[in-house]
N, C-alpha and C positions, 0 to 999 in steps of 0.2 A: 161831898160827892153826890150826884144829883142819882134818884131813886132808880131805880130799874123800874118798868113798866110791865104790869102783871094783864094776865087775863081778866081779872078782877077790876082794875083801872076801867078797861073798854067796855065789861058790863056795866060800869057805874056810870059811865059817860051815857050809855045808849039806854040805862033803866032796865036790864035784860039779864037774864042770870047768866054765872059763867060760866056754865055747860054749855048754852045755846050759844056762846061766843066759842067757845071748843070746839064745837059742831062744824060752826061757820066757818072758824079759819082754815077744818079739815074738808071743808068741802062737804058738807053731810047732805043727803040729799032731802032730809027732815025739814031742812031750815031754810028759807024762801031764801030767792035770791036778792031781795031788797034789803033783808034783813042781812044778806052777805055783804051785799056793797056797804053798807053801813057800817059793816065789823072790820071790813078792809080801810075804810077811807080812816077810821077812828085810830084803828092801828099803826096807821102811815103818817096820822097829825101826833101818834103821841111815843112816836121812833121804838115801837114795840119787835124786841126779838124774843122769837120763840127759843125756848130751853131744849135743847136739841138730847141735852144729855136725858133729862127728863122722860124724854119723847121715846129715847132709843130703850128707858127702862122700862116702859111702857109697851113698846111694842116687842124689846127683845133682839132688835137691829139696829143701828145705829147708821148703817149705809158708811162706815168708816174703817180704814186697814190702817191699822201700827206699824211705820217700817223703822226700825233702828239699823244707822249706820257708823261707822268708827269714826267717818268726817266727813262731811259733804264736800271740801275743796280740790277732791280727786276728779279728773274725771272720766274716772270706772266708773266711782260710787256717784256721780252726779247723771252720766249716761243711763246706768240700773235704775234711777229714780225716775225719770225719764220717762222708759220705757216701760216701768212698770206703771206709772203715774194713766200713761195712754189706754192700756188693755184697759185697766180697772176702770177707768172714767168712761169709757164705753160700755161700762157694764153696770153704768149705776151706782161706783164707789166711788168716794175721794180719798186722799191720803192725810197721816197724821207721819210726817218728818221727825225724826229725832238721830241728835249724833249723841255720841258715848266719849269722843275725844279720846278713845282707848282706854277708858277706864272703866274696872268692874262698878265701882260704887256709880257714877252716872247712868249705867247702864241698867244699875237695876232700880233706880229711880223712873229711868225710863219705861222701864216694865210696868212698875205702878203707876205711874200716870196714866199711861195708853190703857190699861185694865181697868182704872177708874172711869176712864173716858167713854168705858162700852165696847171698843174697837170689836168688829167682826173678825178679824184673826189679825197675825204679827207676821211681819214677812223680817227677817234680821241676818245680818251680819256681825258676828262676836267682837269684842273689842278685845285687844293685845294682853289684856290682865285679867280677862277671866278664864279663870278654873272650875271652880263651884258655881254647877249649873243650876243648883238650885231652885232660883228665878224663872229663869228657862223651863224646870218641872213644875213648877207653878198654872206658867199660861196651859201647858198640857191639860194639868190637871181641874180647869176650872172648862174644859172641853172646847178652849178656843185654838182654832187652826195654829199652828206655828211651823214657816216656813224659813229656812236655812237656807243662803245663799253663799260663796265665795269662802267665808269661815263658820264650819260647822262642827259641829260634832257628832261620832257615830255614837255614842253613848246612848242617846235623846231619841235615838231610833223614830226621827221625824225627817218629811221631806227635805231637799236639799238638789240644790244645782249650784254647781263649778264649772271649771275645770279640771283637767288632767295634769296636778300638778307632779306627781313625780313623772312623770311622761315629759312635761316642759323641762325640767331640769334633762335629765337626760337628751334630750332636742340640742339643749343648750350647751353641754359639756360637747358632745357630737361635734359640731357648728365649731368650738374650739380647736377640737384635736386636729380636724380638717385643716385648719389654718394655721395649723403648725404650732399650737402650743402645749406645754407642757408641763408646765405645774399653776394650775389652776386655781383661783382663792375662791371661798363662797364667804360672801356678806349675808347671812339668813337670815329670818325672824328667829323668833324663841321656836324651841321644838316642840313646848307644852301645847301650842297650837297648831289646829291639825296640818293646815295646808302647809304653814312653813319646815312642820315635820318630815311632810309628802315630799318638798325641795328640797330639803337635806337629804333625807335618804336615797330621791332620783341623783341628784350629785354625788354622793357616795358611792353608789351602787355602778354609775355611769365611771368612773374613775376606775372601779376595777377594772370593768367589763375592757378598758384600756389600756391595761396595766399598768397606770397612772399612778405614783403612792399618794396615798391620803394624808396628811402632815396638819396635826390636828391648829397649827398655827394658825393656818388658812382657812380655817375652819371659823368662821365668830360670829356668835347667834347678837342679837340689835334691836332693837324696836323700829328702827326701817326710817326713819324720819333723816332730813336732810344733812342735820349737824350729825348724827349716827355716819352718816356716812362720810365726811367729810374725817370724823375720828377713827370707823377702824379704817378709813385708807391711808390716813397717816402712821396708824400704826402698821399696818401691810406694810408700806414703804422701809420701816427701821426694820422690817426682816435682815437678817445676814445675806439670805437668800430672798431679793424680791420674788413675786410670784408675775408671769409675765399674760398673766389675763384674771382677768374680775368679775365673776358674776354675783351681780346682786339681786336680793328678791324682793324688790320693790323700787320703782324710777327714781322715785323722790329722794332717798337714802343714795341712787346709782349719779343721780345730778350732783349731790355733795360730795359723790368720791370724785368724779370730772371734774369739779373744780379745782381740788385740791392739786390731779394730774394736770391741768392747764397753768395751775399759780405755779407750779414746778417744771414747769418746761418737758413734763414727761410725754412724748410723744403715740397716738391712740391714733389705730394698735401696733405703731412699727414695736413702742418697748412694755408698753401692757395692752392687751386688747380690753374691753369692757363692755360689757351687755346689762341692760336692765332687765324689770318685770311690770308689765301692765300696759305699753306702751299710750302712755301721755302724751299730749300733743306737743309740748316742750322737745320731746325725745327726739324730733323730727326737723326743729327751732334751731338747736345749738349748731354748734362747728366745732370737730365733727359730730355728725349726727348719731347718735346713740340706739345701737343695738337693743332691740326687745319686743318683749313676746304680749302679744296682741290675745284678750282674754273674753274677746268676744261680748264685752258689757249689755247690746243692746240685747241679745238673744237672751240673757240671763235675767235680765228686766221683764222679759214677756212672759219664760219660762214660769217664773217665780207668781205674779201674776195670775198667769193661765193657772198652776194649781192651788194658788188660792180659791179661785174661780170653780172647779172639780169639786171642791168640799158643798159651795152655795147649792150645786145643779143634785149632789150625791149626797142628800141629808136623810136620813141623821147622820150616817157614816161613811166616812171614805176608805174604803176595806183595803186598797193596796197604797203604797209609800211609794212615791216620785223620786227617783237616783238617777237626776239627770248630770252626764258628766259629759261635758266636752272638749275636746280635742282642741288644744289652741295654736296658735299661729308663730314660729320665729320670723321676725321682722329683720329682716338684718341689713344693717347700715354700717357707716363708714370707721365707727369707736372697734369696730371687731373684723372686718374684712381685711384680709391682709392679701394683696391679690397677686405678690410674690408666690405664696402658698399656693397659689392655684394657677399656678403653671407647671 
């Protein structure tokens, strides 16, 4: 493996110690400028990259943000990168990407990496398997920013933007009864996780308020992924009692129950209706088009962002906590409209 190229290399090429090559590459205004072109043109014949990490220990800034996501192949989590990638890059920062794949142990590998890295704070969304924040009190505790987006926890009594997730369920049950139906299934996440908690319980809670019984049947917590959904809608299906609408909390999980309803000929929504969560551009693709709640990604990209942004301008400290929560959108298409109902 061919050597890495030191500051040391370009002093020795130009006879010059490698301070005053330090100097130069920083621009110092000590150091003539012939003596610059020299240290640059040296540098560029002998493919010299500067140690960024080095640099950032140095000065204590690395001009770097950690975001950990659960996957990049959403695109929520692809739009929030986006969005937040843009603020921040106007402002002088670049991004360090990392997904979790949903798992605690990735995730907190993740954590040490980016903290070995220098990163000026973490902007993250939790993956489906953690519990033990830990890691998460770690980045607090070594005083670098740590910003909560979409999955957070109150625990950690740190920034955070959402949305209104028990408010979206309840939207959603709403948008059901209207259309005439009446025993309602929920495909959830796990409840150990906040927001999927927040959608269980706006479902729940939304059921009474309709005097709708809750039949813990229909009830079934998931890790939200495609095949999750394809299996509890076939178990939905072996009910005694099908349930004659579906909401699920998350598209990708709501695509794998559609399939299953289409390979069976069960027609959406004359004999189940079904709605997703996130709306994905897929959701809008299929036939028919799938019901779901639009989660505002790009706002929550800038959100997130801008108060990373609030700690750089408010240093040493940022005295009040960011609980941005917004209000999101039902999208509603053709898998849940029943437009008998609304005559």
């Amino acid at each position: 493996m061919k050597k890495k190229t030191t500051i040391k290399d370009i002093a020795n090429v130009l006879n010059i110690s490698a301070a005053a090559v330090s100097k130069a590459l920083h621009d110092d205004s000590r150091i003539s400028e012939k003596t610059k072109k020299a240290v640059r043109q040296v540098a560029k014949n002998l493919n010299y990259q500067p140690n960024h990490l080095a640099s950032a220990l140095r000065k204590g800034k690395s001009n770097l943000v950690g975001v950990i996501v659960p996957r990049t192949n959403s695109n929520f989590f692809s739009s929030v990168i986006q969005n937040m990638e843009e603020v921040l890059n106007k402002a002088g920062y670049n991004i360090i990407i990392t997904q979790s794949n949903e798992s605690y142990i990735k995730e907190c590998n993740n954590i040490d990496t980016l903290l070995f890295t220098q990163v000026d704070g973490i902007i993250a969304s939790m993956a489906n398997e953690t519990i033990d924040l830990g890691y998460y009190e770690k980045i607090k505790s070594k005083g670098i920013p740590l910003i909560l987006f979409d999955r957070g926890e109150n625990d950690l009594n740190v920034d955070y933007i959402g949305i209104n997730d028990y408010n979206s369920s309840h939207m959603i049950v709403e948008h059901l009864v209207k259309q005439g139906c009446k025993r309602i299934a929920h495909i959830g996440g796990f409840k150990r996780t906040r927001i999927f908690n927040n959608r269980i319980r706006g479902y729940v809670d939304a059921l009474k308020k309709h005097n709708l019984p809750l039949d813990n049947e229909l009830l079934i917590e998931s890790s939200l992924t495609t095949e999750d959904g394809r299996e509890k809608m076939i178990q939905l299906l072996a009910l005694k009692t099908r349930p004659d609408a579906v909401y699920v909390a998350g598209d990708y999980a709501a695509l794998g129950a559609f399939q299953v309803l289409n390979e069976q000929q069960i027609k959406m929504p004359e004999d189940i209706a079904l709605v997703g969560f996130g709306n994905e551009p897929f959701t809008a693709m299929v036939s028919p088009t799938i019901t779901s709640i639009e989660q505002h990604s790009s706002e929550i990209g800038q959100q997130a962002a801008k108060t990373f942004l609030q700690y750089v301008k408010q240093k040493p400290v940022k005295q009040t906590l960011n609980k941005i929560i917004l209000n999101a959108e039902l999208v509603v298409r053709d898998s849940s409209k029943n437009n008998k109902a609304l005559l």
